[in-house]
TIBARO-923346 format. One line per 4 residues: number of its first residue (from 1); their letters; for each residue y, x, z negated of N, C-alpha, C. Coordinates in nm, 4 decimals. Layout:
! TIBARO-923346
NUM = a = Y X Z Y X Z Y X Z; ...;
***
This chain:
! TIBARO-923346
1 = xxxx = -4.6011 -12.3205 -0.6807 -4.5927 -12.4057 -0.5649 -4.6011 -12.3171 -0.4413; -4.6783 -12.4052 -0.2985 -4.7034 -12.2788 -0.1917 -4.5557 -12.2996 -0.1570; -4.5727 -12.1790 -0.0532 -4.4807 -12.1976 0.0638 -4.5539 -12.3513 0.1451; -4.6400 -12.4155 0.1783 -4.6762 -12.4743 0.2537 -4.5863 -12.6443 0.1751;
5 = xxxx = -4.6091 -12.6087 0.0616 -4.5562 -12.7270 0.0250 -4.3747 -12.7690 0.0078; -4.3207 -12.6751 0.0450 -4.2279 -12.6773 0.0281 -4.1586 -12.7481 0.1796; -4.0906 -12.8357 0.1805 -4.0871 -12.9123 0.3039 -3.8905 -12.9658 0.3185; -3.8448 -12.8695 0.4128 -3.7086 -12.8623 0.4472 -3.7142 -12.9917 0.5587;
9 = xxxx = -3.6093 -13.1210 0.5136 -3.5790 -13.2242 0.5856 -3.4370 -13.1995 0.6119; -3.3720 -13.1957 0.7078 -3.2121 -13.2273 0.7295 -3.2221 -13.3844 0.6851; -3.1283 -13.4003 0.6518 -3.0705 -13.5528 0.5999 -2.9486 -13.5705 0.6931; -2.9215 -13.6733 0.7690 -2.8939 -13.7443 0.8769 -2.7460 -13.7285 0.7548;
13 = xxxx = -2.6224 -13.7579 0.8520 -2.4964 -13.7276 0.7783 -2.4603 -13.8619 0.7242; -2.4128 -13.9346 0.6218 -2.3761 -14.0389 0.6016 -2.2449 -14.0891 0.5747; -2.2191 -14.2124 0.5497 -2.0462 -14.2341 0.5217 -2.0848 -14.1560 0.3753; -2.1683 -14.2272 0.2895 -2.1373 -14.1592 0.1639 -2.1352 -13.9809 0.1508;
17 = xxxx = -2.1893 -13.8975 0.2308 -2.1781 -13.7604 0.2236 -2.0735 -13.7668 0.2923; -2.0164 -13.8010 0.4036 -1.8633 -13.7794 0.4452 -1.7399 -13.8352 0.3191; -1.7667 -13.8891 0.2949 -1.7009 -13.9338 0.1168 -1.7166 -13.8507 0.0093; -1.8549 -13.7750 0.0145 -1.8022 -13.6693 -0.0834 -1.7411 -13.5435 -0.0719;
21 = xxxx = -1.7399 -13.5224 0.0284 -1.6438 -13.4233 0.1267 -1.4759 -13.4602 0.1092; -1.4365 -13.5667 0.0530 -1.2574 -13.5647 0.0651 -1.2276 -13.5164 -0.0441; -1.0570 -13.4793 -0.0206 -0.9395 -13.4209 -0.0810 -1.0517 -13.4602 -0.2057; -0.9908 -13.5738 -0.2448 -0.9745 -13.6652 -0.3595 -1.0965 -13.6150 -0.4265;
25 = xxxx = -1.2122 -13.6234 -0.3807 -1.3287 -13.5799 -0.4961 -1.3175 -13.4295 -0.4929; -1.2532 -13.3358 -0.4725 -1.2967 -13.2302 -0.4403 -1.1842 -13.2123 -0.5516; -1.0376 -13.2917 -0.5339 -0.9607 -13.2264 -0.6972 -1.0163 -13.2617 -0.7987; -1.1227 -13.4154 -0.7664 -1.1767 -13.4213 -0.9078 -1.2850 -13.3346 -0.9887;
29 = xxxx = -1.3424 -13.2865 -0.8931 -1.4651 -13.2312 -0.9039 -1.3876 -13.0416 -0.9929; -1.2475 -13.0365 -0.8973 -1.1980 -12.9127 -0.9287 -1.1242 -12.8809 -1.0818; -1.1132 -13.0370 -1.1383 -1.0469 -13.1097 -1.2951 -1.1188 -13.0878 -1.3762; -1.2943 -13.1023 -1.3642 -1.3940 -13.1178 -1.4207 -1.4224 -12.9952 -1.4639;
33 = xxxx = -1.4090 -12.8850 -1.3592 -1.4662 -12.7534 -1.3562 -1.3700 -12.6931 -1.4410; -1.2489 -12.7119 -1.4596 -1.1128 -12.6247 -1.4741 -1.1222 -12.6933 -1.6489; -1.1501 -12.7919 -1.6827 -1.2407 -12.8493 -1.8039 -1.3182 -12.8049 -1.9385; -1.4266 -12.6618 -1.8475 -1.5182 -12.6605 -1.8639 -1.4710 -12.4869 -1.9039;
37 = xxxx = -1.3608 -12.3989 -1.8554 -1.3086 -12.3305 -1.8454 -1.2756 -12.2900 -2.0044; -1.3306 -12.2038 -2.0725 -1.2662 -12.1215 -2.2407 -1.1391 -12.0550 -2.1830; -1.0549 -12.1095 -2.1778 -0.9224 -11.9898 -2.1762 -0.8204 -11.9728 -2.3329; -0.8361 -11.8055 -2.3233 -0.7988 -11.7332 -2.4532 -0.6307 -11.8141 -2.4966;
41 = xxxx = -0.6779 -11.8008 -2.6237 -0.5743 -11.7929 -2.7141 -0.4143 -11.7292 -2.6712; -0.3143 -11.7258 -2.7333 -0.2060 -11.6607 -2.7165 -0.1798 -11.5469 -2.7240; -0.2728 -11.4837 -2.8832 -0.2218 -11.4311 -2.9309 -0.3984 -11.2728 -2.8528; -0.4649 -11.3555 -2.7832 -0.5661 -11.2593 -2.6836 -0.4921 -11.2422 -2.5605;
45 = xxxx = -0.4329 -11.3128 -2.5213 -0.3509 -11.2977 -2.3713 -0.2113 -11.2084 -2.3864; -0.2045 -11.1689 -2.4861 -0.0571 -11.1266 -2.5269 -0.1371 -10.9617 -2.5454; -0.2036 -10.9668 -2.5996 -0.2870 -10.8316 -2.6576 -0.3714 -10.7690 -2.5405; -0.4572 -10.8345 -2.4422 -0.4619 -10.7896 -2.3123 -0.3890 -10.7956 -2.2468;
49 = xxxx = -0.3029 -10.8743 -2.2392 -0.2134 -10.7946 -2.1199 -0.1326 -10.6857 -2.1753; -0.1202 -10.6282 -2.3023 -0.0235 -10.5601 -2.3679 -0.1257 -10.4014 -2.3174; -0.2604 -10.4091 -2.3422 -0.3279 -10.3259 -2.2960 -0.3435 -10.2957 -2.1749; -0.3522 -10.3608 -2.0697 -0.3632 -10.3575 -1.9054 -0.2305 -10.2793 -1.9310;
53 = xxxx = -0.1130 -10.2936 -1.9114 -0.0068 -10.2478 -1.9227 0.0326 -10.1444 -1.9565; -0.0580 -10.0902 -2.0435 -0.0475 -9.9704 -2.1255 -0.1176 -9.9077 -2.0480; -0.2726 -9.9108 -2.0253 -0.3397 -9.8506 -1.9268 -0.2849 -9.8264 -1.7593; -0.1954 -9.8878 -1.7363 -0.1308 -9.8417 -1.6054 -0.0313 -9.7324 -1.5967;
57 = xxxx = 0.0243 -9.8224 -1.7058 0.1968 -9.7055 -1.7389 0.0759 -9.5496 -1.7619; -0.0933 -9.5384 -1.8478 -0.1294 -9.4113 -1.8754 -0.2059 -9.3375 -1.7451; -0.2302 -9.4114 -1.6713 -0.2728 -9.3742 -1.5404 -0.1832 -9.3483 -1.4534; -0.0857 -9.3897 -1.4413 0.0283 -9.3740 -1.3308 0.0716 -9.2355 -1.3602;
61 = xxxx = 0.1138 -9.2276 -1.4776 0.1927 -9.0729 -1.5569 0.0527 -8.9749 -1.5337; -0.0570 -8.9899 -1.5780 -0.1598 -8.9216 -1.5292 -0.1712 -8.8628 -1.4103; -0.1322 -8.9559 -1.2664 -0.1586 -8.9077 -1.1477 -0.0191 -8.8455 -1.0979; 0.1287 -8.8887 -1.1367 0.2455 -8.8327 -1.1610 0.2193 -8.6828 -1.1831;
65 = xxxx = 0.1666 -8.6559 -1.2934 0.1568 -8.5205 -1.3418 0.0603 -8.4090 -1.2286; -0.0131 -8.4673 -1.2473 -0.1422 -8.4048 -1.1351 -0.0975 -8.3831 -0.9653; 0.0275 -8.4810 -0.9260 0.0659 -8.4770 -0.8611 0.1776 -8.3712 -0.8795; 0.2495 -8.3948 -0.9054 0.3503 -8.2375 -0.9404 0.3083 -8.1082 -0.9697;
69 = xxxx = 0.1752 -8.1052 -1.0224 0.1224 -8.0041 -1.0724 0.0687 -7.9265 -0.8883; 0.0003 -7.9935 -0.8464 -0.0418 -7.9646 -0.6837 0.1079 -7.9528 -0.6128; 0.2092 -7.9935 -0.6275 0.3539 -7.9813 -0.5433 0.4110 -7.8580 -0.6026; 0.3932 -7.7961 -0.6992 0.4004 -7.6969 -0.7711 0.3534 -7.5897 -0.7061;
73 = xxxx = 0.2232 -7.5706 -0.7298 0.1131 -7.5224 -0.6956 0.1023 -7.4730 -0.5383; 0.1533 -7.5847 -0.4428 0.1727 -7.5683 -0.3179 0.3408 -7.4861 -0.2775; 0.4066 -7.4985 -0.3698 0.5334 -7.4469 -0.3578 0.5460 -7.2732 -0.4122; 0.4360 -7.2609 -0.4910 0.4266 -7.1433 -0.5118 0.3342 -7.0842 -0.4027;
77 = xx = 0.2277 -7.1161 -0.2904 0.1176 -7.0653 -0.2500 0.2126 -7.0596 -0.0890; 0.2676 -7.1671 -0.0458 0.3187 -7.1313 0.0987 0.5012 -7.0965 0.0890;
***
């Protein structure tokens, strides 16, 4: 298809597009979506977060160390 044929109209605002704009369709619309949503198991949400957790506590002690190691390091040099 050209560019020539492609033909941008604004559409004049209506009650019905101001209607699909409220609260009300917008939680429904947000029910539908939340619906449509795979959310894990118990026993996957228990096991990732058991890992996130683990990976922080191993990063934190990681930069802990590295950090003392330079406070060290600086305590011996000045």
């Amino acid at each position: 298809m050209a560019k020539k044929d492609i033909v941008n109209k604004e559409q004049p605002v209506t009650k019905e597009a101001e209607k699909s704009n409220s609260a009300a369709n917008f939680a429904l619309e947000t029910k539908e979506e939340l619906g449509k949503v795979v959310w894990p198991s118990r026993q996957q949400l228990v096991s990732e977060s058991a890992a996130v957790i683990l990976m922080v506590i191993l990063v934190s002690t990681i930069i802990y160390l590295i950090d003392q190691f330079f406070a060290w390091g600086a305590g011996k040099v000045f």
